[in-house]
C-alpha positions, 0 to 999 in steps of 0.5 A: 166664283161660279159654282159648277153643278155636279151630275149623278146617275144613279143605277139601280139605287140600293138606299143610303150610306151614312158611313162614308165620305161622299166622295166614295159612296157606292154609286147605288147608294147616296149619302143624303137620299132625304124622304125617298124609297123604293115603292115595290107596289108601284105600277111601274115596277120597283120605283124611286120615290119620294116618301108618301105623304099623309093625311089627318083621320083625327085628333085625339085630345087627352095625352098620347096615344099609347096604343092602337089594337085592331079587332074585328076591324074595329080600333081600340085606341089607349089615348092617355087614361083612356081606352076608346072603341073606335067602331068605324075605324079607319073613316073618321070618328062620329059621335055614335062609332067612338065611345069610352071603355075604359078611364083608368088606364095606365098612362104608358104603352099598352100592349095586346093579343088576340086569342080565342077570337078575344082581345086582350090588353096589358098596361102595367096596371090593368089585364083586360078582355074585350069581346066585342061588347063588354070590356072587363078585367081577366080576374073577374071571369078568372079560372077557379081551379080545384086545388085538391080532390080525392079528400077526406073530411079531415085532409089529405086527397090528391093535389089537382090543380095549381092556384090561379094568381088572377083569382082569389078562390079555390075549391076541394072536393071531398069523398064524404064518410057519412059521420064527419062534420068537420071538413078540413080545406087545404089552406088556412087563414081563409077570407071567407066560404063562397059556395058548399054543395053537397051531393050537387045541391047547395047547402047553407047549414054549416058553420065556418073556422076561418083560421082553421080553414074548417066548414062544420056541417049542421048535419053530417053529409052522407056517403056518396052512392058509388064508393070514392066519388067525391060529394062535398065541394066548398069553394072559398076565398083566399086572397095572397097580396101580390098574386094579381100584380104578378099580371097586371103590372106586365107590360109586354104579352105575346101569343106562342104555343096556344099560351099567352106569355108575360113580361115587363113586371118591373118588380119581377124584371127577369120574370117570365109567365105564361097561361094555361093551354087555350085559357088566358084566364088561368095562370098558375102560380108555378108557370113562371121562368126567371131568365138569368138574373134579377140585376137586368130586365127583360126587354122584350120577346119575340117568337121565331122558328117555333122558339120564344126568344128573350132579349135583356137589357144590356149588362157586362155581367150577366147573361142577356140572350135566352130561349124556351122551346116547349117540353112534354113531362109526363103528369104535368104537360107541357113546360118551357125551361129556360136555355141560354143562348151565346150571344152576349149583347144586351138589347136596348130598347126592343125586338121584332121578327122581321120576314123570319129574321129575329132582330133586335135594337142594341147599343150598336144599332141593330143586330140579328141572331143567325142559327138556331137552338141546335148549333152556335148563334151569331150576332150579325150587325144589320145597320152599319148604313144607317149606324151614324144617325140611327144610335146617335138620335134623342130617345134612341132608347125608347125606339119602337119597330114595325113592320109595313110594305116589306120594311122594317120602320125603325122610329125615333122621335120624328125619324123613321129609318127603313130596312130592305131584307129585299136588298142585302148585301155583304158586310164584315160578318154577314149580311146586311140591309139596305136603308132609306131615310125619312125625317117627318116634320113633327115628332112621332109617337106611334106606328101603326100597319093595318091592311097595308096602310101606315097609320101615324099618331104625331 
């Protein structure tokens, strides 16, 4: 029997629909558009296209790449154990322009920020600073806060700044009374005394009580010239175990309100930190907020409207969706409580602001939170297009999302699913985005936007 060929017109075409029978799909969309989209940028004005193509820069060899962070346009690429400087990112590498920084890294997803003109980069293991010429762990430039002032030789004093979890030294100053030897520090059971200075000049002519915590003076250190002023500091070492992993083993940070925030800590897996105003070096060990329950872990963060949003993994039980927005308290600055929001859907895998829209990817595909603090959040669903093949694809729990020429690029495994808030339409409860479809011959591990260009790692 001869087949009789069936001709479209397709006019004004919005994407695919993957939910209905062909027979009724819209005749804007299509229910198998493979490896096509809308090209905005095209000098022809909004034409259909097949996908770009691509093209090798280079292989690394050595395990994934786990993470590509532009600085200065140049590229540190995490590749397995090992972080590279690529210096001449985006031309291929040359044995000058691509060095290793760094050969112990962990083997997962980094993430990273850049803050102050730095880069900084969290792997789960390790809490990294990159200036443009040296690599380093945070902790060994960290802030050393001066815990107590204001104190007499035998204690007392006013508390002044919190301890730093990424650094294991202290200093009190004291108000010196001119007979006193013994100068009691605010802690006990202390490694070790790393500096003492008396009247601004270093002294070594004391002795130390560890357990105590006391510096014995050989000879009494005088009275300060101006009455009150503190004269004695003593810097010492302190170690609490556990205070530097509350850190490195974050796997997700982000910039909100001049601070780093941090997250991922599977020990801490409702934990949310965050660093000192404009120091990323400092971070006290009270800056810390437990988003609901330690029985679900925070999935991911996303910064919106001036709000830092936190989205859990799914849980019938506990709350999943909360928020903090920055608070003044007189004597201490700002803080940032933490306020539950209404919706009750887990995220599944992460979460993105897309053009202004928080979204994030649930169990059901990907849905958006409507209203802000003031007034009921809603869940409106964003992908009942694409539902079919998105949730139903291998890995769909380690999705990842980005954002590039106006889409969100949704990627699972070899398949990228794009997102048009350009083009929305009505669904059941709210507005939803139209979709187009790419399935890419080798599976994908990373998605990279830089300078509109769309960088693969296969």
């Amino acid at each position: 029997m001869a087949v009789t060929p069936i001709k479209r017109i397709y006019t004004n075409f919005r994407g695919v629909d993957f939910v209905n029978e062909p027979s009724i799909v819209d005749i804007s969309r299509s229910p198998d558009a493979l490896n096509v989209w809308k090209n905005y940028g095209d000098t022809q004005g909004n034409c259909i296209e097949t996908r770009p193509g691509y093209r090798k820069i280079y292989q690394f060899n050595g395990g994934n790449i786990n993470g590509i962070h532009i600085y200065n346009q140049k590229a540190i690429v995490h590749v397995g154990t090992n972080l590279y400087l690529w210096a001449n990112f985006p031309s291929e590498p040359t044995a000058d322009s691509l060095t290793v920084l760094k050969e112990d890294m962990n083997n997962i997803k980094s993430s990273y920020v850049i803050f102050d003109d730095k880069l900084y980069i969290l792997d789960g293991l390790n809490y990294l600073v990159y200036d443009g010429t040296t690599l380093k762990n945070v902790s060994e430039n960290a802030y050393v806060p001066t815990t107590t002032i204001a104190r007499s030789p035998s204690g007392g004093g006013e508390m002044n700044e919190d301890i730093n979890v990424l650094s294991e030294y202290r200093i009190n100053t004291f108000v010196a009374d001119g007979t006193s030897k013994d100068y009691y520090l605010d802690a006990q059971l202390i490694d070790s005394i790393a500096e003492v200075k008396v009247n601004d000049t270093v002294t070594t002519s004391y002795t130390v009580d560890i357990t105590a915590g006391k510096v014995t003076f050989n000879t009494a250190p005088t009275a300060p010239n101006l009455k009150g002023i503190d004269n004695v500091s003593i810097k010492f070492k302190k170690k609490i175990e556990g205070y530097a992993d509350r850190i490195n083993r974050c796997t997700k940070m982000l910039n909100f309100d001049n601070r780093i925030f941090f997250t991922g800590n599977i020990t801490f897996k409702n934990a949310l930190f965050h660093c000192s105003l404009n120091n990323p070096a400092y971070i006290s060990d009270l800056d810390y907020y437990q988003d609901g329950t330690d029985e679900s872990a925070i999935k991911d963060m996303v910064v919106g409207n001036n709000i830092l949003w936190v989205l859990k993994e799914p849980n019938q039980q506990n709350e999943t969706i909360f928020y903090h927005t920055s608070l003044d308290v007189s004597g201490y600055g700002k803080v940032y409580p933490m306020q539950q929001g209404n919706v009750s859907t887990g995220c599944y895998s992460c979460a993105i602001n897309y053009s202004d829209d928080i979204v994030f990817l649930s169990k059901q595909g990907l849905e958006g939170i409507t209203g802000d603090i003031n007034q009921e959040q809603l869940l409106n669903h964003r992908s009942s297009l694409v539902d079919a093949k998105l949730i139903n694809s291998n890995n769909y729990g380690f999705a990842t999302m980005t954002e590039w020429a106006g889409y969100l690029l949704i990627l699972v495994n070899n398949k990228i699913f794009l997102g048009d808030m350009r083009q929305l339409y009505q669904g059941i409860n709210g507005y939803e985005y139209e979709w187009y479809y790419w399935d890419l011959k080798q599976e994908i591990s990373l998605l990279k936007e830089y300078k509109g260009n769309l960088y693969i790692r296969s």
